[in-house]
Structure formats: structure tokens, C-alpha cells
N, C-alpha and C positions, 0 to 999 in steps of 0.2 A: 289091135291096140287102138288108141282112145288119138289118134295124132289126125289132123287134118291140117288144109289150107282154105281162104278165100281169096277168089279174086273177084275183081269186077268187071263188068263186060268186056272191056277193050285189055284184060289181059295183066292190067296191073295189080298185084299183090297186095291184100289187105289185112294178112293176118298167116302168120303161118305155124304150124304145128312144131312137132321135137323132130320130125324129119322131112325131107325133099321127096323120099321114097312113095310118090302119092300115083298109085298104079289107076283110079279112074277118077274121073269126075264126072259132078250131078250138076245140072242145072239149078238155079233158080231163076221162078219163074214170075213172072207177073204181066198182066193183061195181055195176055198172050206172044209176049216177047221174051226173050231171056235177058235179065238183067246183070247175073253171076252166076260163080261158079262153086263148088265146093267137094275138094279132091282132098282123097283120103281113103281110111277102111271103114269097117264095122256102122258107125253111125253118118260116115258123109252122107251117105243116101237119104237119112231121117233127117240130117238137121237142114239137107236142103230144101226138105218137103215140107218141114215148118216153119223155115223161113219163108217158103213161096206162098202158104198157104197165109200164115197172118202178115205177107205184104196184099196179098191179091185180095183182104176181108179188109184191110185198111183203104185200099184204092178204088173197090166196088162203094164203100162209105162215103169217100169223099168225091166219088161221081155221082152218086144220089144225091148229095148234099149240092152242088152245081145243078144236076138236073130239075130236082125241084125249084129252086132259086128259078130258072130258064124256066119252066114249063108252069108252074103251079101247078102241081101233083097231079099232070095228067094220067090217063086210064094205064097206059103203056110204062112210067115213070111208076105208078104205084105196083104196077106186075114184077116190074123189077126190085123193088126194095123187099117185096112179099118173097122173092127166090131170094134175094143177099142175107135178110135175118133168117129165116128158114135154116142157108148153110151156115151160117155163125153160132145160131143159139143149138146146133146139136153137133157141136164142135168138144170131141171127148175131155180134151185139152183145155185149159182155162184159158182164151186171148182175149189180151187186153190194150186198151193203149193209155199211155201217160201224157201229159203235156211239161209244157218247161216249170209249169208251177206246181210239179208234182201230184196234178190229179189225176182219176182215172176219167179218162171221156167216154169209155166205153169197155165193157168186160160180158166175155159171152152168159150166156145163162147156167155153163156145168159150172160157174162156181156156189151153185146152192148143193151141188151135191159132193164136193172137195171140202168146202168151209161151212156152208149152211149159211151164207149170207145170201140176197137177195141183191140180184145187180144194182135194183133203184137204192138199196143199202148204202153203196160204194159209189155211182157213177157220180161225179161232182166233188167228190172228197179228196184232197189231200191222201196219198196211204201213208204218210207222216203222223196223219191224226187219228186214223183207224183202229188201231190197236190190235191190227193184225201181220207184225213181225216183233221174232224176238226181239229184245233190247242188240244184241248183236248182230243179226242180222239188219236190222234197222238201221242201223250206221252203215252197214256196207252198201246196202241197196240205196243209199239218198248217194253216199260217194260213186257206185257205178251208173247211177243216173244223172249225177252232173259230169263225169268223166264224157258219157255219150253225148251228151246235148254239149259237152266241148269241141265234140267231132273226135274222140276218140271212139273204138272199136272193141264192145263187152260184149262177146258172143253169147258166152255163157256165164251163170251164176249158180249159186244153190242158196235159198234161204230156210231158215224154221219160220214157218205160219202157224199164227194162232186161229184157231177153227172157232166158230160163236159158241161152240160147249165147252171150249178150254182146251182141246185136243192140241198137240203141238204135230203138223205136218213138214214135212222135206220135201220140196219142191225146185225142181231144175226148170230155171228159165233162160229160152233162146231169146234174143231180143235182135230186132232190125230198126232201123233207122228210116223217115219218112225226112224229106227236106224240100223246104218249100227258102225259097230265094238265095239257093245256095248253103239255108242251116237247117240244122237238123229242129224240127218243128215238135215232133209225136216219135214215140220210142212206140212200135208193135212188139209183145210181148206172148211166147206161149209159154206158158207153165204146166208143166208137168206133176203128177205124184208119185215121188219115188220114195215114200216114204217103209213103203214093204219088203224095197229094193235095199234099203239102205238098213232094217230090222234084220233082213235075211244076210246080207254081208256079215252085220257085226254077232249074228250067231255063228255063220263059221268061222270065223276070227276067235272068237270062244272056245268055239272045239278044239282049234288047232294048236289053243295053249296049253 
């Protein structure tokens, strides 16, 4: 089944599924610490592993962002941001991050081959002004993104994206939380395409009628 929980390091409770029945738990991870947990079946394993995966591409970023600041791009400083984009732009998955004013500040490079846009397209825009969510989706994606930057807890979503040729895509996004002075700053985001997953459900749903 589709049920999980999270907790946070020290054990407390941040979200919990339709049962208590949560026979393992996965770590998440970041800069080589565990920050949470995530107990469950079938996908705990996955969503801990893209949780950890776009917290640890958002905090290698803003330790580049520091180091350069300290160093001015020295030799060693530029060795490491040349490995951080390397693992981010051949990231299957589309991660992104938002700020509190709805732009994106950064989005890997698979999304030219999900949507056909080009990051420089997107990074600095509002996705209010893009015109790459339905009209309904677009409403719910601005309300679970101010719910998060409330300090509420949106694990998961599913929007329809509009692709630059018109194509309408189904995409599941996990999203994590970054917080700098105790609020939540930056929403890290992985998106998925489950748009084939979701073609192939409603043919057997078809069948079965």
C-alpha cells in the first residue's frame, strides 16, 4: 500500500499515513548526517531517497554559494561546484527550488527533455507567470506552496504541466523544506513523470468496465 510516516530526527512525528503498521524505516540523509526518517512499505524507500537526494543538491548549493563568497572561486571551490552541477544537471528527475516569492532559483537540466524548456527559460520566473500548469493545477500548486512556507507539511502533490509544444504532462512532486532563521526559506522539489503511469492505469480501468 501507498501509507507511510515521517519523522524528524529526534523522533518526533511529522506527518503520518492511514496506519501505525510501518514495519521499516529509511533514513534521510543530508551532508552526511541523518536528518529523518521515513517508515512505511512500497515507496518509503523512494521517497526517502528523493528527499535526501534534492536536500543534499540544495545544501551542496548553498555551501558553494558561502564558499565562494570566503574564498573567491578558488582552484579547490571551483573543483567542487564542477562535481555539484555534474550530479544535479543528470538528475533523471526534474529538482527544483522555489523561493517565498514563487520563483524558481534553480531547476536541473532534465527539464528540457520532460517539458522542452531550457532552465535559463524558467530560472528567475515566477511558475505563476510561466504557463506551465493547468489552470487547476495552478491554484493548488500556489495554495500548497504557501501552506509550506506556513510551516505546514506537503509531501506530496500531482500537477498537469504544460510542455512548450502543448503536450499536457502528470507529474508527482515530493517536496522538502530548507529553513534558514527558524522559517522555511526555499521549497526543494523533485518531480517526476508519471504521466505513462497514469495513461496505463486509466486503460485498465477501461478494460475492467
Amino acid at each position: 500500500d501507498g501509507s507511510f510516516s515521517i519523522k524528524a530526527k529526534d523522533g518526533t512525528l511529522l506527518l503520518a499515513g492511514k496506519t501505525d503498521d510501518h514495519p521499516a524505516s529509511y533514513p534521510i540523509e543530508c551532508d552526511g548526517g541523518v536528518i529523518g526518517w521515513v517508515s512505511g512499505h512500497q515507496e518509503a524507500a523512494l521517497l526517502a531517497s528523493r528527499i535526501s537526494y534534492a536536500a543534499e543538491c540544495e545544501h551542496e548549493k548553498q555551501t558553494l554559494t558561502r564558499r565562494s563568497a570566503q574564498k573567491g572561486g578558488t582552484e579547490a571551490v571551483m573543483k567542487h561546484m564542477e562535481k555539484y552541477f555534474l550530479h544535479f544537471d543528470q538528475a533523471p528527475d526534474v529538482i527544483y527550488t522555489t523561493d517565498t516569492d514563487f520563483r524558481i532559483v534553480s531547476i536541473s537540466a532534465s527539464v528540457k527533455k520532460h517539458l522542452g524548456y531550457l532552465p535559463e527559460e524558467l530560472i528567475g520566473k515566477p511558475f505563476t507567470e510561466l504557463g506551465i500548469l493547468t489552470e487547476e493545477s495552478l491554484a493548488r500548486a500556489v495554495t500548497d506552496t504557501m501552506r509550506i512556507f506556513n510551516g505546514e507539511l506537503v509531501v506530496s502533490a500531482e500537477y498537469e504541466l504544460i510542455a512548450k509544444d502543448g503536450t499536457i504532462k502528470i507529474a508527482e512532486m515530493r517536496n522538502a523544506s530548507i529553513y534558514k532563521d527558524g522559517k522555511v526559506s526555499l521549497i526543494v522539489a523533485v518531480a517526476r513523470d508519471i504521466t505513462d503511469k497514469k495513461k496505463a492505469e486509466r486503460a485498465l480501468e477501461l478494460s475492467e468496465v
